[in-house]
GUTI-582069 format. One record per residue (C-alpha): chain; residue number from 1; residue in three letters; z, y, x. Coordinates in steps of 0.02 Angstrom, whole numbers. Each point is the difference from the previous one (the first is absolute). Example, Ala and Ser with C-alpha at 12.3 -4.5 7.8 and 13.67 -1.06 7.14 Angstrom:
<r><chain>A</chain><resi>1</resi><resn>ala</resn><up>390</up><north>-225</north><east>615</east></r>
<r><chain>A</chain><resi>2</resi><resn>ser</resn><up>-33</up><north>172</north><east>69</east></r>
# end
This chain:
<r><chain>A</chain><resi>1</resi><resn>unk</resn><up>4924</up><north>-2086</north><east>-7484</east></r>
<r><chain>A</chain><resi>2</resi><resn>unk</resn><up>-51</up><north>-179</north><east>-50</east></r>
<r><chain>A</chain><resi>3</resi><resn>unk</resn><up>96</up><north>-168</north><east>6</east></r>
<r><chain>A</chain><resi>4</resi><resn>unk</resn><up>-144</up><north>-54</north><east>139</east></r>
<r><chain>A</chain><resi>5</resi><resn>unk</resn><up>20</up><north>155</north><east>106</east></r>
<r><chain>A</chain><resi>6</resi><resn>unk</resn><up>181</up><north>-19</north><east>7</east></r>
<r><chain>A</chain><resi>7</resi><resn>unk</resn><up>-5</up><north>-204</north><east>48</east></r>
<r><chain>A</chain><resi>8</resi><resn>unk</resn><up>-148</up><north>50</north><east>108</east></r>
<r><chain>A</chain><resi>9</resi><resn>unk</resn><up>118</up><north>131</north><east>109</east></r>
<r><chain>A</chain><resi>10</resi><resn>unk</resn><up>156</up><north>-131</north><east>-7</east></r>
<r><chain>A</chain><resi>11</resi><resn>unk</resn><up>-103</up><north>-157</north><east>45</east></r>
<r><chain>A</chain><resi>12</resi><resn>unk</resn><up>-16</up><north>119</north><east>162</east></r>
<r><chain>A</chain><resi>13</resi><resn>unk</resn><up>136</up><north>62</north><east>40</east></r>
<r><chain>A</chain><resi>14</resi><resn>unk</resn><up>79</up><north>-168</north><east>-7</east></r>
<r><chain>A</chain><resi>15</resi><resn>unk</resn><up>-113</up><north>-109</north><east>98</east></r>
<r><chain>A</chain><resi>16</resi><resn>unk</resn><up>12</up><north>-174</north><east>-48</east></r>
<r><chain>A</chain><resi>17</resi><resn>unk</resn><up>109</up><north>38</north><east>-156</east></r>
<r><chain>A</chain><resi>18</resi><resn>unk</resn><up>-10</up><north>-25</north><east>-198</east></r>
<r><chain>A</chain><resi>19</resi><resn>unk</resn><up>-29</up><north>138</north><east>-150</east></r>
<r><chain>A</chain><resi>20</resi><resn>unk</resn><up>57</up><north>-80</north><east>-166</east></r>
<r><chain>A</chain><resi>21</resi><resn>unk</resn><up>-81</up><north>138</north><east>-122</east></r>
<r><chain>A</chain><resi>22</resi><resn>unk</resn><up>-40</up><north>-3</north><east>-191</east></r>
<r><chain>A</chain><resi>23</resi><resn>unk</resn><up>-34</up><north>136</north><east>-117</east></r>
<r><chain>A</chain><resi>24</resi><resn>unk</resn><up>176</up><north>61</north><east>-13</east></r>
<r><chain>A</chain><resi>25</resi><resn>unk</resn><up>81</up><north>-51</north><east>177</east></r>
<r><chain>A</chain><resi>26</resi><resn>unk</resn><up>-16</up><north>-25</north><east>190</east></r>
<r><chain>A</chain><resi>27</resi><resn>unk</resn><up>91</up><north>-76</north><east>134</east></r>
<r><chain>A</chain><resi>28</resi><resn>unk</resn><up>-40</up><north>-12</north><east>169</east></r>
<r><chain>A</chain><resi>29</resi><resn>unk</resn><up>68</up><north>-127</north><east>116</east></r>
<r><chain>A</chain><resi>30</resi><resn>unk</resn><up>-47</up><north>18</north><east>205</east></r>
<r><chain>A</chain><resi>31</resi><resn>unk</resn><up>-54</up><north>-159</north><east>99</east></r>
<r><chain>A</chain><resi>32</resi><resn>unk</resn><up>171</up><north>-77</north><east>28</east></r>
<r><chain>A</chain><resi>33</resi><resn>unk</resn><up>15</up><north>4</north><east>-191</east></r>
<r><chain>A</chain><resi>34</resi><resn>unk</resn><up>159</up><north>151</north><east>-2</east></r>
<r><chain>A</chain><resi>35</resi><resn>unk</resn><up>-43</up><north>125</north><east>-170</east></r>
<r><chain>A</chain><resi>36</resi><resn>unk</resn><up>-56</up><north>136</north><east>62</east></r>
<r><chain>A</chain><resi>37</resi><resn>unk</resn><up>-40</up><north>111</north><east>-160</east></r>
<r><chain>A</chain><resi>38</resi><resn>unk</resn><up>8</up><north>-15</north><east>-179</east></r>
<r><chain>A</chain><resi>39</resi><resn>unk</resn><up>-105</up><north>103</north><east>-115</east></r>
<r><chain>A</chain><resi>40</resi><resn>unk</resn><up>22</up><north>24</north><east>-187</east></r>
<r><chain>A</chain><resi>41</resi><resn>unk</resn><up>-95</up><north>86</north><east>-144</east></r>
<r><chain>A</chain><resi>42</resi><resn>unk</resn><up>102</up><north>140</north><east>-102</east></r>
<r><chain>A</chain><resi>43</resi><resn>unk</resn><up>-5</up><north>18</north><east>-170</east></r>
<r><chain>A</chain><resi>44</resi><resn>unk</resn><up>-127</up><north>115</north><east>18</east></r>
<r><chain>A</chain><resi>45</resi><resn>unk</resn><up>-100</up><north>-112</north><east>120</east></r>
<r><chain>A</chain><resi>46</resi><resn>unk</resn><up>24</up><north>93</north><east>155</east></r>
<r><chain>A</chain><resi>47</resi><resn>unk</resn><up>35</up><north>-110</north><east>171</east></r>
<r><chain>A</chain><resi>48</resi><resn>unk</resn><up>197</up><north>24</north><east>32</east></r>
<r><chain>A</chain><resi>49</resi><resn>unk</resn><up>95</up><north>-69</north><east>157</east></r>
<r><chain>A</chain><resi>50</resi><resn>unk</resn><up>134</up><north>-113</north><east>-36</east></r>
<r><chain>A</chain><resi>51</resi><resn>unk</resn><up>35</up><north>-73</north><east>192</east></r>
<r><chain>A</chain><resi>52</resi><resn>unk</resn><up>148</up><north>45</north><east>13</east></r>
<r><chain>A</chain><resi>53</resi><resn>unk</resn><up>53</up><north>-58</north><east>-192</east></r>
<r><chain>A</chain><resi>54</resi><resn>unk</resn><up>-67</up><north>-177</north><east>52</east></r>
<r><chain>A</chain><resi>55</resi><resn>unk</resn><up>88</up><north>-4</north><east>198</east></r>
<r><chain>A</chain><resi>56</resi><resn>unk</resn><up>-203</up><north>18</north><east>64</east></r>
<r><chain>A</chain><resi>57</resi><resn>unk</resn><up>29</up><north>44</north><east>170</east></r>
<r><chain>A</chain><resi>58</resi><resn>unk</resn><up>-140</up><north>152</north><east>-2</east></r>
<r><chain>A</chain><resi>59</resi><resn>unk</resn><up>-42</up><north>139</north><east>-119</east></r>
<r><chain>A</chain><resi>60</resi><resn>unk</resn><up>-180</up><north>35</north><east>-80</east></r>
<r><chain>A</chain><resi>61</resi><resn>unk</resn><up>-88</up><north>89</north><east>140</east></r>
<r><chain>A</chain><resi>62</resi><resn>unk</resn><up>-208</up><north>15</north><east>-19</east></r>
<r><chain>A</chain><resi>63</resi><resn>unk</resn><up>16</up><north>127</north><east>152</east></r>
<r><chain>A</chain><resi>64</resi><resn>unk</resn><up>-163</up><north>-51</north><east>98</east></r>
<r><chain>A</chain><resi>65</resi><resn>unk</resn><up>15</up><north>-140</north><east>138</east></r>
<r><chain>A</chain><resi>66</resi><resn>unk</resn><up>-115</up><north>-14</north><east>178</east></r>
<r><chain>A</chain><resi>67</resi><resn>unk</resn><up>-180</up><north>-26</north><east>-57</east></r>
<r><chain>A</chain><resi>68</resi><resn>unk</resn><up>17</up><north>-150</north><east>137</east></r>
<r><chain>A</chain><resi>69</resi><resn>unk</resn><up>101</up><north>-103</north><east>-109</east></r>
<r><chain>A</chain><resi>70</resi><resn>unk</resn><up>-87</up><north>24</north><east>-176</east></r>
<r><chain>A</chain><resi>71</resi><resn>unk</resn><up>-59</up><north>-202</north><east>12</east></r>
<r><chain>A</chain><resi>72</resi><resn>unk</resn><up>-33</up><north>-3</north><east>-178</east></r>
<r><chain>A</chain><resi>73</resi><resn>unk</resn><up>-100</up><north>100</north><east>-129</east></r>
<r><chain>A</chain><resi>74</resi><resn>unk</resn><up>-23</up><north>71</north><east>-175</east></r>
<r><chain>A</chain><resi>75</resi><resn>unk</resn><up>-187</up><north>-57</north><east>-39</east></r>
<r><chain>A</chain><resi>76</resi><resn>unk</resn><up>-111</up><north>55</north><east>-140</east></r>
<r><chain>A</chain><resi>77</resi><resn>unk</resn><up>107</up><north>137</north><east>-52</east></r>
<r><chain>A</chain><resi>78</resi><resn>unk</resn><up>-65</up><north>144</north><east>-79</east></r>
<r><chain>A</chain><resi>79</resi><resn>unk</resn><up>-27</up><north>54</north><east>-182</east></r>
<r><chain>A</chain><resi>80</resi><resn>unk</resn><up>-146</up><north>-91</north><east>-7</east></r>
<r><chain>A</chain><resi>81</resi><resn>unk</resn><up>50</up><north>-178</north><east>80</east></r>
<r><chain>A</chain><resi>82</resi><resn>unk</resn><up>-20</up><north>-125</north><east>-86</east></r>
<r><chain>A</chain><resi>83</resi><resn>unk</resn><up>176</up><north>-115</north><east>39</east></r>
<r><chain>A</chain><resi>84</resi><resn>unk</resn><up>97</up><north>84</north><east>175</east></r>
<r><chain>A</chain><resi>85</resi><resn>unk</resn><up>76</up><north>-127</north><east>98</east></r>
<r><chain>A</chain><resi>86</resi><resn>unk</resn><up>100</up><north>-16</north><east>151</east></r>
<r><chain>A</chain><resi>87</resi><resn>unk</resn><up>-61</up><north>-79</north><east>163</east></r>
<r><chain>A</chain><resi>88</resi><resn>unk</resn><up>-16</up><north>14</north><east>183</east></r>
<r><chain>A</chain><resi>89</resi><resn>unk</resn><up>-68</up><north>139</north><east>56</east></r>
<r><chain>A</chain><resi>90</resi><resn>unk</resn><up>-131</up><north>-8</north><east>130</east></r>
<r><chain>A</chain><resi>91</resi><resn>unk</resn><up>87</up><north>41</north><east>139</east></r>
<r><chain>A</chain><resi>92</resi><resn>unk</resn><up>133</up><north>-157</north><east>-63</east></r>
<r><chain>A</chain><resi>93</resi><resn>unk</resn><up>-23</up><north>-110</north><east>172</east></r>
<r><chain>A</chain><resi>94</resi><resn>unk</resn><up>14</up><north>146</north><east>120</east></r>
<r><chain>A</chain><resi>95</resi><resn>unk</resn><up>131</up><north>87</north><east>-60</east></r>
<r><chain>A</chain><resi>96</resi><resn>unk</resn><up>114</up><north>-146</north><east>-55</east></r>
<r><chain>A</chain><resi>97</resi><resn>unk</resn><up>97</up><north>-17</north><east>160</east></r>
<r><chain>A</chain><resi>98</resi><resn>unk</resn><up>49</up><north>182</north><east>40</east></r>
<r><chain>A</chain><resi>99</resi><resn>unk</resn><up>51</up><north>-6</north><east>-193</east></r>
<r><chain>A</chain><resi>100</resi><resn>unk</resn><up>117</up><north>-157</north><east>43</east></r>
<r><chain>A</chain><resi>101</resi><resn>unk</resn><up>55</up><north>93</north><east>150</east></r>
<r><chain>A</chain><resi>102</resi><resn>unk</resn><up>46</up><north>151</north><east>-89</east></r>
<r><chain>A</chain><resi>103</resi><resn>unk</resn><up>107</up><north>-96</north><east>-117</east></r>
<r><chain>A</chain><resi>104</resi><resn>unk</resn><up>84</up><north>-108</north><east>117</east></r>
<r><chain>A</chain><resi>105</resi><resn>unk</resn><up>80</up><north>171</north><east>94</east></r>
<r><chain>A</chain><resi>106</resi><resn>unk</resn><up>35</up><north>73</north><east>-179</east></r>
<r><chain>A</chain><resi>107</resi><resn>unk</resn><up>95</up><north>-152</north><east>-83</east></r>
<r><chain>A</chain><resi>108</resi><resn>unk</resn><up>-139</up><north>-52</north><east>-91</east></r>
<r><chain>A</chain><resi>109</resi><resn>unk</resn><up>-74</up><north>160</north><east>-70</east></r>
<r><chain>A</chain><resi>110</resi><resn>unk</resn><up>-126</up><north>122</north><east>62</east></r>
<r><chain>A</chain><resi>111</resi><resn>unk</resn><up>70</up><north>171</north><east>20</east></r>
<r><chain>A</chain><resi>112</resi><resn>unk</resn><up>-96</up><north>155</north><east>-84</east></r>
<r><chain>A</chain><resi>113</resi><resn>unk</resn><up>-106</up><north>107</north><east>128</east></r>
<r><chain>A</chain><resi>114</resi><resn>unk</resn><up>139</up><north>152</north><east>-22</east></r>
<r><chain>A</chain><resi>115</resi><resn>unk</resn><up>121</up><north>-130</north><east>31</east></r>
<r><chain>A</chain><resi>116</resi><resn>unk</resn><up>-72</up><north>-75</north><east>154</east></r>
<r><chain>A</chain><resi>117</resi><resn>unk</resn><up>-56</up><north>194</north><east>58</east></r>
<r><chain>A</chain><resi>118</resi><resn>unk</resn><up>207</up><north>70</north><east>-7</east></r>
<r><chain>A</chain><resi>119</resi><resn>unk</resn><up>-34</up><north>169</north><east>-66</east></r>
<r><chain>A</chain><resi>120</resi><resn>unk</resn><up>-184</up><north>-4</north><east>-6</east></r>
<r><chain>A</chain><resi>121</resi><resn>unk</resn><up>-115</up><north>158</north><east>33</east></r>
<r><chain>A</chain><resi>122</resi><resn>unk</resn><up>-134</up><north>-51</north><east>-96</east></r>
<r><chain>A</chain><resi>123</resi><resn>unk</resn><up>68</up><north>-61</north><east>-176</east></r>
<r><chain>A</chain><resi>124</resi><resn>unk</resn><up>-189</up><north>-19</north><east>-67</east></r>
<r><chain>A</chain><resi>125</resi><resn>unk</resn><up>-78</up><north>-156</north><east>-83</east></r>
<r><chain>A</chain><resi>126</resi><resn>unk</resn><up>-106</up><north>-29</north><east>139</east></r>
<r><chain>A</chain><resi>127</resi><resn>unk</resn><up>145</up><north>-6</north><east>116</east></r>
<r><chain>A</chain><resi>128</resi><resn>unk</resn><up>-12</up><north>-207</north><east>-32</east></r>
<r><chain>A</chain><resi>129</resi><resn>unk</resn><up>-153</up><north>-7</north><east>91</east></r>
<r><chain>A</chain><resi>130</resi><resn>unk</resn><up>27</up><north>105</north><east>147</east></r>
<r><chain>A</chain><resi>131</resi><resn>unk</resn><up>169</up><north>-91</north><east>31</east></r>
<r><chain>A</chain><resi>132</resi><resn>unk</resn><up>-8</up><north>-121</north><east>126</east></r>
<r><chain>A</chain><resi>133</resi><resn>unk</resn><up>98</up><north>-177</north><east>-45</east></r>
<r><chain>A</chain><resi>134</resi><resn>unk</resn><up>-28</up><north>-85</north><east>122</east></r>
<r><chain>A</chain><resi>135</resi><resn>unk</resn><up>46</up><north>112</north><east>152</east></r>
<r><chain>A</chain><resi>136</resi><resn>unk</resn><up>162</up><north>20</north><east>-90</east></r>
<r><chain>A</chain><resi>137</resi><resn>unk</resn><up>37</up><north>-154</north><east>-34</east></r>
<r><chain>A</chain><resi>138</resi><resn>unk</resn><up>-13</up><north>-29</north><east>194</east></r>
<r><chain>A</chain><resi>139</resi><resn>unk</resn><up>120</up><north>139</north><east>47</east></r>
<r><chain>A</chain><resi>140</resi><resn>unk</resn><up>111</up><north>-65</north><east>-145</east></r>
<r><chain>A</chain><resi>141</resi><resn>unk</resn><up>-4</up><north>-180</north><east>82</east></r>
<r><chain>A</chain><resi>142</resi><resn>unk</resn><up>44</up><north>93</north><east>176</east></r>
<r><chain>A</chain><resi>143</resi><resn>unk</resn><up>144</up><north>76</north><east>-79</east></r>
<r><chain>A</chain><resi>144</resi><resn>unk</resn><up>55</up><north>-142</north><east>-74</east></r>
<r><chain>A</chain><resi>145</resi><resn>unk</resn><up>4</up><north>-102</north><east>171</east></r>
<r><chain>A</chain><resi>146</resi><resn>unk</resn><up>90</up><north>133</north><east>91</east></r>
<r><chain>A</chain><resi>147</resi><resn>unk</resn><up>152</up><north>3</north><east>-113</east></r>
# end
């Protein structure tokens, strides 16, 4: 997996937050600037988690997140682009408040699909874009008011 898919998936699962990468290292801070995760490269370049080496709060998870928070996007990849980048995606504008939402109720962090689904049914890929964020982010808000 590349260095931009990686930032791509953090950059959205911590709305508002900051992914310090290079060649050899990533860190990943959420919107109220806590570490979150901290990558490294082995010796034999493969991505290992040190999070809980460093006193990051969260582990390396790439576990798929709601399709209704994904505000930003891997463009121009592919083996034949040219120079990928990362930028909003178009859907940025709509989806930026349920995304904002959804981290608020999780302490800054949106939860994986199988996370957000308990013990989930359906554990395919496209699971993230049947799942409904915003509906559960209202019954989370309910909850939340009740206690």
């Amino acid at each position: 997996m590349s260095i931009l898919s990686i930032r791509t998936h953090y950059l959205n699962k911590y709305p508002g937050g900051k992914v310090i990468a290079s060649d050899s290292s990533l860190d990943v801070y959420c919107a109220q600037g806590r570490h979150r995760v901290s990558l490294d490269k082995n010796g034999a370049g493969m991505w290992q988690d040190n999070s809980e080496l460093v006193g990051a709060e969260d582990r390396h998870d790439m576990a798929p997140i709601p399709k209704a928070s994904r505000r930003m996007k891997l463009w121009g990849k592919g083996k034949h682009a040219a120079a990928p980048k990362i930028g909003r995606a178009e859907e940025h504008d709509e989806r930026a408040g349920i995304a904002e939402e959804a981290a608020s109720l999780y302490d800054g962090r949106i939860p994986s699909v199988h996370e957000l689904m308990g013990s989930p049914d359906d554990l395919s890929p496209d699971a993230a874009e049947k799942f409904c964020l915003k509906s559960h982010c209202e019954k989370k808000r309910a909850e939340k008011k009740a206690e």
